[in-house]
C-alpha positions in Angstrom: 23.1 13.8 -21.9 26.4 14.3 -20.4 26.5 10.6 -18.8 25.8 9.2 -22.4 28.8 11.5 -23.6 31.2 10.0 -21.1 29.5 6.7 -21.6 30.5 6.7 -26.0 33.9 8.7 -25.3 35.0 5.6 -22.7 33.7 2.6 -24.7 35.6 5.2 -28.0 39.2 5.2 -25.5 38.9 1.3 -24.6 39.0 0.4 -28.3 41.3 2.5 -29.3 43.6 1.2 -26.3 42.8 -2.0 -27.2 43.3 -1.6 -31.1 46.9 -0.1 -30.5 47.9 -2.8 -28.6 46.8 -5.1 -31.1 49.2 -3.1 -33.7 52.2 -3.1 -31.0 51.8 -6.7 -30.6 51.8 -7.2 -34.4 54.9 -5.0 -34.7 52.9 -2.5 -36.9 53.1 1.7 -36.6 49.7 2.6 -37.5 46.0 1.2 -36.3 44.4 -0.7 -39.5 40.3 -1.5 -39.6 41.8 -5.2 -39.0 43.0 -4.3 -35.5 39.9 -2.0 -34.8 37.9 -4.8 -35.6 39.5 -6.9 -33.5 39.1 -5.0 -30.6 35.6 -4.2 -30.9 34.8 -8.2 -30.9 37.0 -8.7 -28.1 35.3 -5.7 -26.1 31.8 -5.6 -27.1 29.3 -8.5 -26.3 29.1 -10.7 -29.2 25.8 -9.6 -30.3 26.4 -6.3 -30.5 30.2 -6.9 -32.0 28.4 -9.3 -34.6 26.5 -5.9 -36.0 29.7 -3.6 -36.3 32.0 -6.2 -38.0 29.4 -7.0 -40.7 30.0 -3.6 -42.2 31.6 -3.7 -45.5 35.3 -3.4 -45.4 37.3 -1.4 -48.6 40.1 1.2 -49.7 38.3 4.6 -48.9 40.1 8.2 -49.4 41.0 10.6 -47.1 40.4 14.0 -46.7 43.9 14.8 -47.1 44.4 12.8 -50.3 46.0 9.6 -48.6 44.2 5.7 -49.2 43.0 3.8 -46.4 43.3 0.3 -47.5 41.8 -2.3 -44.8 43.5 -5.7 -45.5 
């Protein structure tokens, strides 16, 4: 169980490397679905990135009260 743990939590660290660059590189301070996106199509085969893109994008609210709108 512990090798699928660190398995998840290294694939979870590469995107979210990858999707920060993507918002440096755009000259943006915060990570937006559109970069997260992104990166999973440029990290995951493209059968498995064809899956997680095809979720359905919109505003959602936060726990805290703040909108997450994905462009």
């Amino acid at each position: 169980m512990s090798i699928m743990n660190s398995f998840v939590n290294d694939i979870f660290e590469r995107i979210a490397a990858e999707a920060s660059d993507l918002a440096r590189y755009n000259k943006r301070s915060t990570i937006t679905i559109r970069e997260i996106q992104t990166a999973v199509r440029l990290f995951l085969p493209r059968e498995l990135a064809k899956h997680v893109s095809a979720w359905p994008v919109s505003s959602k609210a936060l726990p805290n009260g703040l909108i997450w709108k994905s462009f």
